[in-house]
C-alpha positions in Angstrom: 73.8 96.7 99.0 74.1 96.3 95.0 77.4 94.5 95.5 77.0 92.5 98.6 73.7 90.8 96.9 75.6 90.2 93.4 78.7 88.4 95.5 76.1 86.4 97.4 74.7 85.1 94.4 78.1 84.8 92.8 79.6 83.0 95.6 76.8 80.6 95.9 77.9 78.7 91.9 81.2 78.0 94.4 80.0 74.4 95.2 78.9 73.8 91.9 82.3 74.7 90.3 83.9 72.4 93.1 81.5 69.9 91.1 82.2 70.1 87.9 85.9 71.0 87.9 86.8 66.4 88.0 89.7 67.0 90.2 90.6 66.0 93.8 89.2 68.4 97.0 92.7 69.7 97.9 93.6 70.8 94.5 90.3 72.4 93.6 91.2 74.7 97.6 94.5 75.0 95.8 93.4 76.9 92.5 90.3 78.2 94.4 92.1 79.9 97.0 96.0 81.0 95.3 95.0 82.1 91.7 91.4 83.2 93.5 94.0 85.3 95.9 96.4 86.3 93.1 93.1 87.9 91.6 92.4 90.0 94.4 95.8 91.0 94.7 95.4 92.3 91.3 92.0 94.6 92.8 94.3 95.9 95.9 97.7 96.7 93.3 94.8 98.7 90.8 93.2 100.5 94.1 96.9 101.4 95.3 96.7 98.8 98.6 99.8 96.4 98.1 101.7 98.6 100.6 99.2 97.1 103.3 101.3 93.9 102.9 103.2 93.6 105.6 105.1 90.8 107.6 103.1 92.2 110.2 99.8 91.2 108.3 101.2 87.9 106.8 102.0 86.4 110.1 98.3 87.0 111.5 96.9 85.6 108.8 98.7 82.2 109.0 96.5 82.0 112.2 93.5 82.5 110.0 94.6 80.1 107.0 95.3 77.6 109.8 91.6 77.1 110.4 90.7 78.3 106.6 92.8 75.0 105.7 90.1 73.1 107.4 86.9 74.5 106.3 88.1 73.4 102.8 89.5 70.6 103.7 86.1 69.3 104.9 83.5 71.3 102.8 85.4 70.2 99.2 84.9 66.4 100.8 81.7 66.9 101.6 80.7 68.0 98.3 81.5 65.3 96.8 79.6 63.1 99.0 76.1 65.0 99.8 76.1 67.0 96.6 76.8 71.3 96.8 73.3 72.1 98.1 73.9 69.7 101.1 77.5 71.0 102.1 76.7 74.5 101.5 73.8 74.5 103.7 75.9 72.6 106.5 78.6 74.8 106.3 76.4 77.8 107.0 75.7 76.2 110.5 78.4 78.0 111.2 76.4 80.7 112.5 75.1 79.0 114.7 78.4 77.8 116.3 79.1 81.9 116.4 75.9 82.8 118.0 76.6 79.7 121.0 80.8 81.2 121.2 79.0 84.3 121.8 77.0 83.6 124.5 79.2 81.5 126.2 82.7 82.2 125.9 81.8 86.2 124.7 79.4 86.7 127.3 76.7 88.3 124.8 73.5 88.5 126.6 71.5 86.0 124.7 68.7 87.8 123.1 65.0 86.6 121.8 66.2 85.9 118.4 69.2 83.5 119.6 66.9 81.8 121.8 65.0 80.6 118.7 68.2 80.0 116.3 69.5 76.9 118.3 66.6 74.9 118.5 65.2 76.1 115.0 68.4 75.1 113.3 68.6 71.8 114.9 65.4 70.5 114.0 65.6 71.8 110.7 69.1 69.5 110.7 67.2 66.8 112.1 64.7 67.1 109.2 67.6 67.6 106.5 69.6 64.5 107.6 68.0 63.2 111.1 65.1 61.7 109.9 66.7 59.6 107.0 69.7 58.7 108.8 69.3 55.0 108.7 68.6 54.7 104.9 71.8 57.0 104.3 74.7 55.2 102.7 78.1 54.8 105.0 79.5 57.9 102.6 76.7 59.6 102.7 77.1 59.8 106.4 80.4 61.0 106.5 79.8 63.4 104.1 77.0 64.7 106.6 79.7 64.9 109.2 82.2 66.7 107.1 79.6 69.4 106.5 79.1 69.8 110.2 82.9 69.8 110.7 83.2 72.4 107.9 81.3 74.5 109.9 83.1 74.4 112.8 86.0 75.3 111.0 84.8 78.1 109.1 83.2 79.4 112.8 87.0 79.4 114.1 88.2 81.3 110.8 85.7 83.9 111.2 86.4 84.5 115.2 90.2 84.2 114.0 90.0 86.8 111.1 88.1 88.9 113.5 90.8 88.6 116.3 94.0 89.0 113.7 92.2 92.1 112.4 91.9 93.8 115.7 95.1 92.4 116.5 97.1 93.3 112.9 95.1 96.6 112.2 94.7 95.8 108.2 92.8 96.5 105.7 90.3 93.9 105.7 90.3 92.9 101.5 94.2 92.6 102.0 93.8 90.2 105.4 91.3 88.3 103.5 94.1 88.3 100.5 96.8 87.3 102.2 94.9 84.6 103.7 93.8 83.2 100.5 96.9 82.8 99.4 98.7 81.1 102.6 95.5 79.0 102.7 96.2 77.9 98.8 99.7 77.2 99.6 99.2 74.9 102.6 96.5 72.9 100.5 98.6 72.9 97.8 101.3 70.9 100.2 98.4 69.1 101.4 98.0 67.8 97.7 101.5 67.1 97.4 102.1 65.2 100.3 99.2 62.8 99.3 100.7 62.3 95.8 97.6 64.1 93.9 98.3 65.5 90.4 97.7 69.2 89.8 96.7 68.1 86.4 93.5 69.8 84.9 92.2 67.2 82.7 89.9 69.0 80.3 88.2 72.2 78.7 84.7 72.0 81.2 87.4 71.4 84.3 90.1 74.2 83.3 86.2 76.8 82.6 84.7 75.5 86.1 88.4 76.1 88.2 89.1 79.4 86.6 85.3 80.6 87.6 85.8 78.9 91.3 89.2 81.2 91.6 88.7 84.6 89.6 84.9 84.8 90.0 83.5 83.1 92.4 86.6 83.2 95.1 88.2 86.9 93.6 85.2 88.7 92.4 82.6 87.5 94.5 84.9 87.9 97.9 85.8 90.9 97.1 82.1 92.9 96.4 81.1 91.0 100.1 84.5 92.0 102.2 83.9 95.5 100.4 79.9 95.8 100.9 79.5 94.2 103.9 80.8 97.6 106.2 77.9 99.6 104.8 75.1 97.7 105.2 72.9 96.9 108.4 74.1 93.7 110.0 70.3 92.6 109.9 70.4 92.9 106.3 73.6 91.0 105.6 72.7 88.2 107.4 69.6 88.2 105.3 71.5 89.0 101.8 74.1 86.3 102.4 71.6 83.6 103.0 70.9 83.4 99.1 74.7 81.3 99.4 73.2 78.2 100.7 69.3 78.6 99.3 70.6 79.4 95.6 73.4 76.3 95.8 70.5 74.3 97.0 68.4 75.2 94.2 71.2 74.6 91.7 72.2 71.3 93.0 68.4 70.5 92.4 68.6 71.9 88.5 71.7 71.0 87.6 72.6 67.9 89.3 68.9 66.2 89.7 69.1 66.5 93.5 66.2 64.6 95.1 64.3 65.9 97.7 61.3 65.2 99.3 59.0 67.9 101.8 60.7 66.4 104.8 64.3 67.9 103.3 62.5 71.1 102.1 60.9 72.2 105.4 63.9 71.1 107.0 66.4 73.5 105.0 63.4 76.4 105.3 63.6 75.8 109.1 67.6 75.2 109.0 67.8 79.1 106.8 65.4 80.7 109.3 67.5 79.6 112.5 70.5 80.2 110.6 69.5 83.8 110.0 68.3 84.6 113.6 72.0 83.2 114.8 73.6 85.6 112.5 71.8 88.9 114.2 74.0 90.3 116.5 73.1 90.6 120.4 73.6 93.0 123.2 77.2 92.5 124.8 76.5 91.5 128.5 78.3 94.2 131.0 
């Protein structure tokens, strides 16, 4: 449990790094996600796991980096426009996306807990961003909708990771390495083909990117993928809900976030639904 609480909180100075690192979305995903991958390739060749790298595994996880292209895509954007407590805390709706793909396409039975996710989530989403719509700026908007679209993206790279790894039979920190570095590829051709310099353009940027790739992305990945098998799923979804509540708090220090109690009771309402999506039901015969 030690390790999956330290990645949470590890994972959750991602946005923040996104932040400070002054260089466009697609090339922050680039350095994130290929030297971020290059590190845990480093873990699996020290733990005696680079044999698990297969053309088998790499073609099943280009289905994953696919969708993985478009969380960050879309989350990186959205950052920049709502501020890293804002898009983390949208892109965790992706449990909720889970919990309704579940139910209706999985045929869970729908349990007491689902039942108050949905409409717990969306009005702590309508208290977040509803409410204030009309005063938002036109970026501010899209950034809003960028977050939602992250999570729907990072909902069909979880279902997809899940399907390639029944499907592949791999070792589940060398899936999620191989996907990190397909996924860094294609945003690195993503940067190309929009004519965006891979130039880092100071000390604080070149500090914030190698923390977003080797500790954030390598390290903090890494303890989660390898803790998350041994705790109760209950308990995860509980541990990996400091992600979005710590960057929300740090966007607040570090970045002078305002917020008003409207925004608060909304993200408390938002994190409560959130965790009751990510409690797994009974399958339905």
């Amino acid at each position: 449990m030690t390790g999956l609480l330290i990645g949470a909180i590890i994972i959750s100075f991602s946005s923040v790094m996104v932040r400070l690192a002054n260089v466009p979305p697609d090339v922050a995903g680039f350095y994130r996600l290929f030297v971020g991958g290059l590190g845990m390739g480093l873990f699996l060749w020290r733990m005696g796991k680079l044999k698990h790298f297969t053309l088998h595994i790499w073609a099943w996880a280009l289905l994953s980096a696919l969708f993985f292209v478009g969380d960050f895509f879309y989350w990186h954007r959205a950052i920049g426009l709502v501020g890293p407590g804002m898009a983390t805390m949208l892109a965790n709706f992706q449990v909720i996306v889970l919990a309704v793909v579940s139910v209706l396409i999985l045929r869970e039975r729908p349990t007491a807990a689902f039942m108050l996710a949905i409409p717990m989530a969306l009005a702590g989403l309508y208290l977040m961003v509803g409410v204030s719509w009309a005063d938002f700026t036109p970026d501010y908007r899209v950034g809003v909708v960028y977050g939602l679209l992250t999570a729907l993206f990072y909902a069909l790279y979880l279902l997809s990771l899940k399907f390639s790894l029944s499907k592949a039979g791999a070792d589940p920190l060398a899936m999620a390495c191989a996907v990190a570095l397909l996924t860094g590829v294609l945003l690195g051709g993503l940067s190309l083909g929009q004519g965006e310099s891979f130039a880092i353009p100071d000390v604080r940027s070149l500090l914030a990117l190698a923390t977003l790739a080797l500790i954030c992305h390598a390290v903090g990945w890494f303890l989660i993928t390898r803790s998350v098998q041994m705790v109760r799923t209950s308990l995860v979804g509980l541990i990996l809900l400091l992600q979005p509540t710590l960057s929300f708090v740090w966007d607040i220090l570090f970045f002078d976030k305002p917020v008003n109690g409207l925004e608060i009771a909304g993200v408390i309402l938002a994190l409560v639904g959130i965790y009751l999506g990510s409690l797994k039901g009974k399958r339905g015969k």
